[in-house]
N, C-alpha and C positions, 0 to 999 in steps of 0.2 A: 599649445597644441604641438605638431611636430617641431616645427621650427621658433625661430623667435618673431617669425609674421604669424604665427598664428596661435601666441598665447592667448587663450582668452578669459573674457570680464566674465561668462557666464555669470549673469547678476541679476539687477531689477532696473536701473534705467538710465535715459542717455539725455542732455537737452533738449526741450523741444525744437523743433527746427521753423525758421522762418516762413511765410506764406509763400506759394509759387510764386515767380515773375512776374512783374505786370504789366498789361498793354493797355488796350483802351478801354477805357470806362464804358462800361454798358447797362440795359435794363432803366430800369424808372427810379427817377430820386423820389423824396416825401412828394404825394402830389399837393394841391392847392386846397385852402376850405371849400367850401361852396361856395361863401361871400366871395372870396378872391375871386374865384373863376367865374362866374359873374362880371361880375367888374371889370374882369379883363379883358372880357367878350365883347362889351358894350362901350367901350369907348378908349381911344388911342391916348389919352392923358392918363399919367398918371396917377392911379387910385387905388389906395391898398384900403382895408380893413383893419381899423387899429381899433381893438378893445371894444368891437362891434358898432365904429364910427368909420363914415366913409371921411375920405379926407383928399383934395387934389391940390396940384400944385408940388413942383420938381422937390424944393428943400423940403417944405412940410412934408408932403409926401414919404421921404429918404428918415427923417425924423422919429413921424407917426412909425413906420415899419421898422428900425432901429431899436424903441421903446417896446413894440409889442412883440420883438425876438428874444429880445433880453429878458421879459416877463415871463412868455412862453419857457424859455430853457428852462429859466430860474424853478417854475412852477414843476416842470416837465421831472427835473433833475430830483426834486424831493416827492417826486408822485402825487403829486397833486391836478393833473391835468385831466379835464372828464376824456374817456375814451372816443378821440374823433372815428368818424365811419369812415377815415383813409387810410388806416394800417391796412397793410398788406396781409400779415396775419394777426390771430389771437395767438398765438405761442411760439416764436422758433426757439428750438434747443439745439446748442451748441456741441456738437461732439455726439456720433451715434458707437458711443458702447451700451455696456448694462444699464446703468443710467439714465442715459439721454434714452435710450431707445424704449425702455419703460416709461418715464415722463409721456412721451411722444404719445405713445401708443394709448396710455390711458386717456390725457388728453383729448385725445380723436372720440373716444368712447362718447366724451358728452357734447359731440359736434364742435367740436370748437375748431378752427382752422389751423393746421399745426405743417411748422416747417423743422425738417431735420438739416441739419449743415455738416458734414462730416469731412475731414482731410487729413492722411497719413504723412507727413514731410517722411521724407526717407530717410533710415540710417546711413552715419558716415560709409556705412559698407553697402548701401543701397536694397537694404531690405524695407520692403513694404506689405501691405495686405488689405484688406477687404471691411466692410460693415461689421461691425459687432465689438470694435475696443478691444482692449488688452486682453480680459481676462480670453472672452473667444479665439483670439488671433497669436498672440504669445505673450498668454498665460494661463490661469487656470485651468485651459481644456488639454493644449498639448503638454503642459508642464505632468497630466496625472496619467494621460495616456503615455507617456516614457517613464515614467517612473510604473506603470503597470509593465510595460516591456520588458523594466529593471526586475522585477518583482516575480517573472514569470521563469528569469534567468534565473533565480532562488530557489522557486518550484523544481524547475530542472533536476535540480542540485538535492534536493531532495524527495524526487519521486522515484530514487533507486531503492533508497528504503522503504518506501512503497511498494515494494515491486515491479516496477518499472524497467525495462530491461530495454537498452539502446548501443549499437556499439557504434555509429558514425559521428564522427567529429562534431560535438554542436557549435557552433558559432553565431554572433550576431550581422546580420546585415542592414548597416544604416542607414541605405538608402532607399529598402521597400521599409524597414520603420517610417522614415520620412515621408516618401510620398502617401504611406496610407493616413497619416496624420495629416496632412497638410488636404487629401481631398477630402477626406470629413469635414475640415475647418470650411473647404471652400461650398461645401453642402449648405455648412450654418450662416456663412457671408448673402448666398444666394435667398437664405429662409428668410433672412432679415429682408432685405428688398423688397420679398415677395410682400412681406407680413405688412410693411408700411403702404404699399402701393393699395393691397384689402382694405387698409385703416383709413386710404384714400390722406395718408400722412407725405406731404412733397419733400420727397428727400435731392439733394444737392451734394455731387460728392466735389465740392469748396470750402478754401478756410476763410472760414470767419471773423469777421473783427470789426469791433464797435468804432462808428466815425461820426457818431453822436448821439445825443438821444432819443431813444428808439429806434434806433436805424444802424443795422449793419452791413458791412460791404463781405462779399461773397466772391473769391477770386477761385478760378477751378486751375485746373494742372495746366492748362493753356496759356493763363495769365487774364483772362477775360473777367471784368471785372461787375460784379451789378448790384441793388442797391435794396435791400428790403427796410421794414418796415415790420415793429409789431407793438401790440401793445404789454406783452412779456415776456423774459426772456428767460431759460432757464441754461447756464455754465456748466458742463460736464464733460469740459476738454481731456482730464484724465492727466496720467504721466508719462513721462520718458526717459529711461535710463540717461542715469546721469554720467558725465564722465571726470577724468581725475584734472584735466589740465596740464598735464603734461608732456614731455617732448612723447610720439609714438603713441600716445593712448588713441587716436580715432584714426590711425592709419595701419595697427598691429594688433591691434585689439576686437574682442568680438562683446555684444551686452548679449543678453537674453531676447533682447528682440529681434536678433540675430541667431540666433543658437537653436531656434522652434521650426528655420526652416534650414539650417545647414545643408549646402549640398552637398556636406564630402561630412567625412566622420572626424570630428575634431580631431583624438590623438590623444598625446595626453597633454594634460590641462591644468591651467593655472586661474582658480578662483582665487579674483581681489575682492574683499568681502564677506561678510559674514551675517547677512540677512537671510531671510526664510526662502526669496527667491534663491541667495545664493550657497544656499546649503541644500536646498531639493536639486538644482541641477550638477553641483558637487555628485548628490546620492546619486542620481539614477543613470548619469556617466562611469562611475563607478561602479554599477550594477549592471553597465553595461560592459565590463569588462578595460577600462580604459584606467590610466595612472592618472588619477589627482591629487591636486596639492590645493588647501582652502588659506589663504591670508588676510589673518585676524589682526586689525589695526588695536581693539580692546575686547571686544566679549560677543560672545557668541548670540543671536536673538535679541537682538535690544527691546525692549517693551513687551517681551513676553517674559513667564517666569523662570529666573536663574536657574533653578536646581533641574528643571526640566529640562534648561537648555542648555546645561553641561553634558548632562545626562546623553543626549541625542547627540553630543558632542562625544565622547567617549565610546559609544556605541558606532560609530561612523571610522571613528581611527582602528578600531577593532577589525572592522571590514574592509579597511586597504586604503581608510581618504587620508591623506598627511596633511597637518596643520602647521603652519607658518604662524607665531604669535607675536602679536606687538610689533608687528615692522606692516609700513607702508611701501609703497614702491612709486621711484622717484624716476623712472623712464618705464615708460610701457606697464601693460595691463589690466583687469576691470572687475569689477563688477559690486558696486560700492550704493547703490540705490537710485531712486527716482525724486524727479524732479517735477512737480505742477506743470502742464500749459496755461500759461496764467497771464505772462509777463509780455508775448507779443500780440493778444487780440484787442487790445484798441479800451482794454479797461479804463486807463486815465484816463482818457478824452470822457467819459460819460463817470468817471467821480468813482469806480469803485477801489474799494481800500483793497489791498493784499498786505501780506505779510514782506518786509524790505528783505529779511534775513530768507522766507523758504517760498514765497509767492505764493502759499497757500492763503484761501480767501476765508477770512471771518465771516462767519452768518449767525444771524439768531437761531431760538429753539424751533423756528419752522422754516430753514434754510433760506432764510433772506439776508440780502446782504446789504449793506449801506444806500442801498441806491435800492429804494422800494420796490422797483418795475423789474426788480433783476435777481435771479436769485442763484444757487448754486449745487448742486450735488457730488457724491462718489469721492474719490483720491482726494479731488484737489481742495476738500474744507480742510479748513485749522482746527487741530486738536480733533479730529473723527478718525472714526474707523476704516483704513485704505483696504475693503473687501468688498464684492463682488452686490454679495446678495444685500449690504450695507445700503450700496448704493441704488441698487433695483429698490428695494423698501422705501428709502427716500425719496426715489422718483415717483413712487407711486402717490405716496402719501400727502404728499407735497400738492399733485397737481387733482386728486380730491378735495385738498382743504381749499385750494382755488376756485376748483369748479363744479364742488356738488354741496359745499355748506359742511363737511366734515370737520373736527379739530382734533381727530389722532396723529398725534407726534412722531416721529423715528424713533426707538429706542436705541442708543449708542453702548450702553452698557451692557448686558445678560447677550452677549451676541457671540455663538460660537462661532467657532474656525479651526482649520488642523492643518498642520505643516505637514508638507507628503515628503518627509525625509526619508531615509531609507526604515526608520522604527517608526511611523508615522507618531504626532505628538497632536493633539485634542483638548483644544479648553475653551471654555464658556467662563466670564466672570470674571474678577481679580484674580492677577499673581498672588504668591504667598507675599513677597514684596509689599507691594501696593496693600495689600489688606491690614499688615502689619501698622504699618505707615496711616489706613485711614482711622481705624479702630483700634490702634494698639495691641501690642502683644498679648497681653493680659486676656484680652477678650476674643481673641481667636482660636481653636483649636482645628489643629489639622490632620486629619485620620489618613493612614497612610498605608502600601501593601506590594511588594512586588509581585507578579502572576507569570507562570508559564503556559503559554497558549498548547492546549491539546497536539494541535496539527506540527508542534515543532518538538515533541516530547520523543519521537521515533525517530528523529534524524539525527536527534541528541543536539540540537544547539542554542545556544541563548539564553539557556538557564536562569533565572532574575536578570533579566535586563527589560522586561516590561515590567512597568512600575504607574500605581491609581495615587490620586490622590485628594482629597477634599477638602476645602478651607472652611470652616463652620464660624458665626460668627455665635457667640457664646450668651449675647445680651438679650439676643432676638432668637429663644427657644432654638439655639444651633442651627439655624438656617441656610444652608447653602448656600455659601455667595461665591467659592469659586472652585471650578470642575478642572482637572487632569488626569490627562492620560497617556501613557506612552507604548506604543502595542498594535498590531495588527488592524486596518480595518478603522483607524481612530475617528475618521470623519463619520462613520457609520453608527458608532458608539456614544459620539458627543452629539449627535441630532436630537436625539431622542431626548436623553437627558437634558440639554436646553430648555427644551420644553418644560421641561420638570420645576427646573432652576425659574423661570420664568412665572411658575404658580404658585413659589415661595415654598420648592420642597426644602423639608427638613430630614434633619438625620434621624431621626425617629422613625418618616416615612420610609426611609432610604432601609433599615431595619428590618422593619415591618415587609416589607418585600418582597414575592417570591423569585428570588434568581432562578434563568436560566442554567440547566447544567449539561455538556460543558461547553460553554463561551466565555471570554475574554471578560464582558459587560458586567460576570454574574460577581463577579471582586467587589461591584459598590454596592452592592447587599451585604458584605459578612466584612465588613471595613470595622476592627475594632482597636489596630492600636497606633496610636497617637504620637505624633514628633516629640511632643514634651516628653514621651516617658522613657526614651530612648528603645524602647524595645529592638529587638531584631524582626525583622519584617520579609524576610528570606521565604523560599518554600521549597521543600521538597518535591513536588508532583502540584501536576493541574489543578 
């Protein structure tokens, strides 16, 4: 940004940060069985309950209760223990974003008594926010409303060819962009509240963290600490921009969880990074009139498809962003990815596994994770999808197969998503990469097409730089297995299709088809020539 205090990570995430401070311990520990409290009521020696045998006397006593803790864990730890009636609740979920706060919510549906725990540790820069997780709070809502801001500077730019006639200076103001952005957010912060308090859902804004089985401790921003109690538990802490470790990175440096409520207007800016967070906020700071610089440690989009992700790369230098390749930076800078909350809520004490190398957590095919009573959703699984509606679907799915007898699964695969870069990018399905790689070259064919969008045909600009493309798998009657697009509007175009892709359309269908005309979408109707054949795939006109 202006200076060298305010270069910033514009990225995707930071460490998580540790629980507030703590004072004194408060609220109810696990209470007693029945038998216990009995027993305890009725006579001053002592008499525990071991393995439903009363037993007195000091040693025996200390013994008998020793044996039936040990038992108890042992049992408790592999889910084996029948549901006593002293849990506090039937569900708390940990972390109220998309996620957790779908689990939550459906849960309540079938009465079941459900606890929300949610807490923002602040950035090294002290930003913080409200109910609803990343994507609400910063990311996917403010991340598309500034890149529409970006987008509308574009319009501008070409609504004189329109006939549009304007002769005062336009310029941007980023600080009513800002506040209008940040009180919508705080609209959706307040909706969530309301919506759990309706669901009659007990929300806690405390972090949470397991301190043994079944039983979590709840510290709020005060440091007060207190003790629940459930019989499951579902994980949906999310992520935090991570940072590089270096001299300057969390005292000069900004992440994206910082950059959604900037009070001042960056400047110009240095993106460390090359993720889909840190190329949307590249674009629409650059669309907002500002000099950016993006630094590429290796490749642009990791896990999405290359050719697409050059593409949007090419497309971006063209419009003003400069790329930095193959160098990291070795004092100051950011914005290099996220990181799991995984690693300080109290998971080893209660046996769950994480990953040593990314603390994301393993679960089976219905989000369970080693430790039966305990399961997980959203960002923080290994080997899943880190998207929004990903992890809503999960949550929901999850806490039906729980609690109404259902066994529909998440589907991880056929799941669209679009990178709101400044050419917006849309796909459903395998990369060209990955499909190469699962089914061999041989048996994939990939129809391919550049398009000019109508509405940029009068301004004169862009000419083939939006580009469709289809991966067919050749075995299985050319099937659709993976969708791209790069062009105007992409999230609006890949919805639909998903759908399609999801009923096992084929290119045949895809054929058969009547395109709209003229729209962008009407390209995957008249898709007929092929990477293989080398064709030129150029157009003249719409």
């Amino acid at each position: 940004m202006g200076s060298t205090l305010r270069k910033s990570q514009a990225v995707r995430q930071a460490p998580c940060g540790a629980p507030p401070e703590r004072r004194r311990p408060a609220g109810g520990a696990p209470k007693l069985r029945e038998g216990q409290r009995e027993a305890a009521a009725e006579t001053s020696q002592p008499v525990v309950s071991a393995q439903e045998k009363q037993t007195g006397g000091h040693e025996r006593t200390l013994k008998a209760h020793k044996e039936e803790e040990n038992l108890q864990k042992t049992m408790e730890v592999n889910g084996l223990m029948p549901v006593p009636d002293s849990y506090d609740y039937d569900l708390i979920v940990i972390g109220g974003g998309s996620g957790g706060l779908a689990a939550a919510k459906e849960a309540a549906k079938y009465e079941k008594k459900v606890m929300v725990l949610d807490f923002v540790t602040p950035t090294p820069q002290g930003s913080s926010w409200g109910l609803g997780g990343t994507c609400v709070n910063v990311g996917c809502i403010p991340k598309k409303l500034m890149h529409q801001a970006a987008l509308l500077g574009q319009a501008l730019q070409d609504s004189r060819k329109f006939g549009w006639q304007f002769t005062e200076e336009v310029k941007h103001n980023w600080m009513t962009m800002m506040e209008s952005v940040q009180n919508y957010i705080g609209s959706l912060n307040w909706g969530y509240r309301v919506a759990l308090r309706d669901k009659k859902v007990t929300y806690e804004n405390a972090y949470g963290e397991f301190v043994g089985p079944h039983t979590i401790k709840a510290t709020n921003k005060k440091g007060v600490e207190k003790l629940y109690t459930a019989e499951r538990f579902i994980i949906a802490t999310g992520e935090r921009p991570r940072y590089l470790g270096i001299p300057g990175d969390k005292d000069y440096c900004i992440s994206s969880d910082d950059l959604f409520s900037l009070p001042y207007c960056p400047g110009r800016t240095l993106v460390v990074g090359a993720s889909y967070v840190a190329l949307e906020c590249a674009g629409f700071l650059a669309g907002l009139g500002l000099d950016v610089t993006v630094m590429v440690r290796s490749i642009l989009l990791r896990g999405f498809d290359q050719d697409m992700a050059n593409r949007i790369g090419e497309y971006m230098k063209e419009h003003g962003v400069s790329f930095i390749k193959e160098f990291v930076p070795i004092k100051v800078l950011l914005a290099i990815g996220r990181d799991p909350c995984t690693r300080k809520i109290g998971l080893d004490k209660v046996g769950v596994n994480i990953s040593e190398r990314t603390g994301k957590i393993p679960v089976n095919d219905e989000e369970q994770t080693n430790v039966p009573y305990i399961y997980a959703v959203g960002d923080i699984l290994q080997d899943k999808l880190e998207l929004t509606p990903v992890a809503i679907q999960a949550g929901r799915l999850l806490v039906q197969r729980l609690y109404a007898g259902t066994t529909t699964k998440c589907d991880y695969v056929n799941v669209p998503t679009t990178v709101f870069t400044p050419l917006e990018y849309g796909a459903c399905g395998y990369s060209e990469e990955t499909a190469v790689e699962k089914f061999g070259e041989k048996n994939i064919e990939v129809y391919h097409s550049h398009f000019w969008p109508l509405e940029w045909t009068v301004p004169s600009r862009d000419n083939n730089k939006c580009y469709a493309k289809i991966i067919c798998n050749i075995q299985d009657n050319e099937r659709v297995i993976g969708f791209h697009v790069l062009g105007p509007n992409a999230g609006e175009v890949t919805q639909g299709f998903a759908a399609a892709i999801k009923c096992g359309l084929t290119k045949e269908q895809l054929d058969s088809t009547v395109g709209i005309h003229p729209v962008c979408a009407e390209v995957f109707t008249t898709l007929s020539v092929t990477k293989r054949s080398g064709e030129n795939t150029a157009v003249s006109g719409c």
